[in-house]
C-alpha positions, 0 to 999 in steps of 0.5 A: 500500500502506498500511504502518503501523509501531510502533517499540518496544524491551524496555528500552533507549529510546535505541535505540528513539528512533534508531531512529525518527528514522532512519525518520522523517527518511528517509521525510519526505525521500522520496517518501512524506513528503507522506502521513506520519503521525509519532506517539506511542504515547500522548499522552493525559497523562503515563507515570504516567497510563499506569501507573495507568490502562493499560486506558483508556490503552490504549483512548483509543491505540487509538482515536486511532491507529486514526483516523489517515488517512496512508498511511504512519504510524509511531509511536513506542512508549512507552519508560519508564514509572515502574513497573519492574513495569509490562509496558511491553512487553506494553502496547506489542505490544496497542497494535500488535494492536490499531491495525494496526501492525506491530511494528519491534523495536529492540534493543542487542546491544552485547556479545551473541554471535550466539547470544545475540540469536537467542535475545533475537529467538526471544523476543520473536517468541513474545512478539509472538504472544501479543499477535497483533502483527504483525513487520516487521523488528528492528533491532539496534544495537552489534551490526554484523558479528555473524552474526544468523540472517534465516531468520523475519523480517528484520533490519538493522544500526543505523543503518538504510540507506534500503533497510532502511526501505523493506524494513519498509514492510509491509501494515498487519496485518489483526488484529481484537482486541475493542479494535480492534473496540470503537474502529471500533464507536464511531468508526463510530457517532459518524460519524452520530449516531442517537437512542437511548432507554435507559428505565432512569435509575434505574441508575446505570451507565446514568449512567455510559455515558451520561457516557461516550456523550456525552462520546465523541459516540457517539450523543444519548441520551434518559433516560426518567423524573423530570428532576430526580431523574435530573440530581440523581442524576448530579451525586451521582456526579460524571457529566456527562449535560448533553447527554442529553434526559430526558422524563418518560412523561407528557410531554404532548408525546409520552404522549397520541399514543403512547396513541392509537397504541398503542390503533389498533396493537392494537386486534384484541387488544380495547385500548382508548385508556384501556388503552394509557394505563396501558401507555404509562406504563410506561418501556420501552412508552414508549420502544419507541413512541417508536422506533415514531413515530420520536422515537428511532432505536433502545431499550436496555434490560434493566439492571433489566428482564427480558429479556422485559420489552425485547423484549414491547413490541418483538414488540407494538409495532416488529414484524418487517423485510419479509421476516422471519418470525422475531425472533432473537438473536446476539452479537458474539464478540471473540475475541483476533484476530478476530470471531464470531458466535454465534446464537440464543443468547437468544430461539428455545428449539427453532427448527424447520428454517425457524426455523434457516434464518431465524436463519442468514439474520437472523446473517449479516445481523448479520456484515455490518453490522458488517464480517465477511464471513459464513461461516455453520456450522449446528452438530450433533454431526454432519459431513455426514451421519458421525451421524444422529438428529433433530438432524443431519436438522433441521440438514441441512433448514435449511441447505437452506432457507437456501441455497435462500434465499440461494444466494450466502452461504457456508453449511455444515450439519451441521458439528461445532463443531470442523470449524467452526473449526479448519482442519485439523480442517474439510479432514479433516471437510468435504474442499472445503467453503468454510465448513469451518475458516473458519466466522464465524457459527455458529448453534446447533441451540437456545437450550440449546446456544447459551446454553452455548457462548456463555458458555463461550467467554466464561468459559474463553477470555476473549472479549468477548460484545456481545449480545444483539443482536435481529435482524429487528425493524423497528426496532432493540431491544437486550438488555442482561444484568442483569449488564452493565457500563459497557462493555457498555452503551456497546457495545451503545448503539453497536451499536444506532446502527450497526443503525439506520445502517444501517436508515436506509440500506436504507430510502432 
């Protein structure tokens, strides 16, 4: 069993401090202390480095954390900062969410009755899970003799007995927060680099991501544009992209057989060498055949570009996967404590029965390569035939093809969004149903409807939305928002690695 344990406090540090020391010293003297892992919760600089940069303290814990390879690790929550306004607490349960640690609370109950610290523990367990931070136990000091209610979860006497130690020695938590995701996403890219064009230089956060891309070792990034301009630029802001390759379209390496190649690719539609000069002197037409000839892995485009300027090159020039007769969309939803997936939010306006079994078969592909277990809900307004209409029907069709297509995926349709997601709601709806309440990947009747929920469940319960991610291409091409951030642009870098990880694996 793998048990992973963060041992934190509200306010009293010394508490928290004996307490580690307690665990640490019993489990390097016992069996497990060849496989364990002692840490601190941050150690990227100091407290106020923290308290004024919480967020990326917060994320570069994570990552660190979440990369340790002991069987058992403890770590050591971040006890006093120099802000007394600064929700330390708060910071230390999303670090315990986030890093799959389970929460060991310490508290000083000197001169607290029993009614009292059952409330201080009633407090802090619904604090725990607003963060969706697992308890493993609370550890009360001062307090010995005094009768503590055990009925929700354990508690012990300090200083700890080895028998209590080992009673906190849990399963390490299976929470999924947008962090934890983010950290694996990054981790899991860099562990095999792929080449990733990006044609958009000229922005500056696409300096920016690359600085942050480099600097992490997520992926070799390839600018398309002016060397001189780009590098001059990206010193300007204080960005280091030393390690990007930057060529220019007319590069004389790579313009004249990407000519040739795209004249010979579409030849039946009447172009000519001369033609597809003048088109491979766009950015994005030559970094889309730079993916097609295989000088890069996978493109990212769209920060200044429409969406239909990424992907007119990809349905022209990369073309479709075997097998798939349809190029659609999706997006990672980051929920607070797990992932979702939504499609087609951004491609197919009004897909037919065939076109939505597609885009269920192409999501669920989607969920997989990137760690969720595919419960697929084709949505309606309708549950298992309670409405009828032209809707309900074209859903019912679909869910039909794409069982007959795929009979061992977990697939449901019609279901309401509701019956989808919520448990009870799904057993009183869809009585047996395996993809009832658990749904995963929820494909949408159209792009109208998809589009909405998307960025409603975004806007109103703060969710991350990665995406849009292309699905069915030959090759990886991905999406960004004109209105993307940093973060999404390093995101969907990633997760354009990770595709073209994986298209590298099926293809050998």
């Amino acid at each position: 069993m793998s048990s992973r344990l963060i041992v934190l406090g509200s306010e009293a540090a010394e508490v928290v401090n004996q307490v580690f020391e307690d665990l640490q010293a019993t489990l390097e003297e016992g069996e497990l202390g060849s496989d364990l892992g002692v840490f601190n919760a941050y150690s990227g600089g100091t407290t106020a480095d923290l308290v004024k940069n919480p967020k990326t303290a917060l994320g570069e814990s994570v990552v660190s954390l979440r990369s340790a390879q002991q069987g058992t690790v403890i770590v050591q929550g971040v006890g006093a900062v120099p802000s007394p306004s600064f929700d330390l607490l708060g910071w230390n349960l999303d670090l315990a969410a986030s890093a799959d640690l389970s929460v060991v609370y310490a508290l000083d109950g000197a001169g607290m009755s029993a009614n009292l610290l059952d409330q201080e523990i009633t407090t802090f367990l619904a604090r725990a899970s607003r963060h969706h931070a697992t308890v493993a136990g609370v550890v009360v000091s001062g307090a010995r003799g005094v009768a503590i209610s055990k009925d929700v979860v354990p508690v012990f006497d300090a200083p700890l007995a080895a028998d209590d130690i080992h009673s906190l020695l849990v399963a390490a938590p299976d929470v999924v927060t947008p962090l934890a995701f983010q950290g694996d996403l990054l981790k899991r890219a860099a562990a095999n680099r792929q080449r990733i064009v990006l044609p958009e230089p000229e922005d500056e956060r696409i300096l920016t991501a690359t600085d942050e891309l480099l600097a992490q070792g997520v992926a070799d990034i390839i600018l398309i544009g002016n060397e001189g301009e780009i590098r001059a630029k990206a010193s300007a802001l204080g960005l280091n992209i030393d390690g990007a390759t930057i060529l220019a379209t007319s590069d004389p390496n790579h313009f004249e057989k990407y000519a040739e190649e795209l004249a010979r690719l579409r030849a039946a539609k009447g172009m000519t060498v001369e033609d597809a000069r003048k088109v491979v002197a766009d950015p994005t037409y030559f970094a889309t055949m730079m993916v097609k000839m295989g000088d890069a892995d996978g493109m990212v485009s769209g920060a200044t570009h429409t969406t239909a300027d990424t992907i007119r090159p990809a349905f022209q020039i990369i073309k479709m996967a075997p097998g798939v007769n349809l190029v659609s969309s999706s997006f990672l939803m980051l929920m607070s404590d797990r992932v979702m997936v939504f499609g087609d939010c951004a491609v197919v306006v009004s897909p037919t029965a065939e076109q939505m079994a597609q885009i269920a078969l192409s999501s669920a592909q989607t969920a997989r390569a990137f760690g969720v277990d595919p419960k697929v809900a084709l949505l309606s307004y309708s549950t298992l035939g309670s409405g009828s209409g032209p809707s309900p029907d074209l859903v019912t069709e679909a869910t039909h093809l794409a069982r007959e297509a795929a009979p061992d995926l977990a697939i449901e349709g019609p279901l309401q969004f509701d019956a989808a997601i919520d448990p009870t709601t799904g057993k009183q709806k869809a009585p047996g149903s395996p993809v009832a309440g658990a749904a995963n990947v929820l494909v949408f009747p159209d792009l109208n409807s998809g589009n909405i929920a998307y960025k409603a469940v975004q806007r109103t319960a703060g969710a991350v939305a990665v995406g849009p991610i292309l699905q069915g291409l030959a090759k990886p091409i991905n999406d960004l928002s004109r209105g993307a951030t940093t973060e999404d642009i390093v995101n969907t870098v990633a997760i354009t690695a990770v595709q073209a990880q994986a298209q590298a694996e099926g293809n050998k």
